[in-house]
N, C-alpha and C positions, 0 to 999 in steps of 0.2 A: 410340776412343769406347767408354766405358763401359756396359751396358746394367746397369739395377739392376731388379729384379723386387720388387713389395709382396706378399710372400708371409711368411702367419704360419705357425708351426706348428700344428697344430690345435688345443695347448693354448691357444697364445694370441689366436685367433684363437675358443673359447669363453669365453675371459676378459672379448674384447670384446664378444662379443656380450650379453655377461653384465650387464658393465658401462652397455650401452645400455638393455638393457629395465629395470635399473636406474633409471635417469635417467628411462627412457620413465615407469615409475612412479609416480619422484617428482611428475613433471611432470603425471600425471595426477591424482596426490594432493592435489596445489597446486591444480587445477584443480577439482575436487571441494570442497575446501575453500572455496574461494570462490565456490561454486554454491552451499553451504548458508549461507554467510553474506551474497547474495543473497537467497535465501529467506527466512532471518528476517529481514532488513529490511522485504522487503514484506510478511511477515504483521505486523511492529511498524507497519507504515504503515497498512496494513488496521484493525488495532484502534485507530488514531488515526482513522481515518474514518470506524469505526463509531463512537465515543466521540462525534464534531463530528454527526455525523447526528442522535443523538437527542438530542444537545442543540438543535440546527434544530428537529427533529418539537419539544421540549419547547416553545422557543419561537413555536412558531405554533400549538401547544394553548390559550400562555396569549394570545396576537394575538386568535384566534378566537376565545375567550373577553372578552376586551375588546370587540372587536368587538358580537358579542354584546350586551354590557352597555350599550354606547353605543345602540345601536339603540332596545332596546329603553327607555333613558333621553329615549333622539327620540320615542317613538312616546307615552311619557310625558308628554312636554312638548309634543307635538303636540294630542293630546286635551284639554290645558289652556290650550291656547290656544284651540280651537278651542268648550269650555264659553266661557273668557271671552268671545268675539265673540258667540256665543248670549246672555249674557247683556248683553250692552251693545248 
């Protein structure tokens, strides 16, 4: 029976380890990279929510403004009904 031993010599055995923090790198670079290309997606999604917000706020400036208008067309039409039975 043969016995085999995984023995580098020291050079190659810096080679490796060279080689691994290497990759550990890349791997951490890749990983980076797609943390900042998370990020701006959700600040692009953020400016799309602020953008739909104040379109909503602009939309119920003009609501509550009709609203408004309407009321005070009832309260218009109210008092003129209300001359006419006076006068009938």
């Amino acid at each position: 029976m043969k016995i085999t031993f995984n023995y580098y010599t020291p050079k190659l055995y810096t080679h490796f380890k060279a080689a691994d923090a290497q990759q550990e790198h890349r791997n951490f670079e890749k990983q980076h990279r797609e943390f900042e290309d998370d990020i701006t997606k959700i600040q692009s999604q953020i400016r799309t929510l602020k953008l739909e917000i104040n379109k909503l706020k602009q939309q119920t400036r003009k609501l509550n403004t009709n609203v408004k208008n309407l009321k005070d067309k009832n309260n218009t039409l109210e008092r003129d009904v209300s001359k006419l039975k006076n006068e009938y």
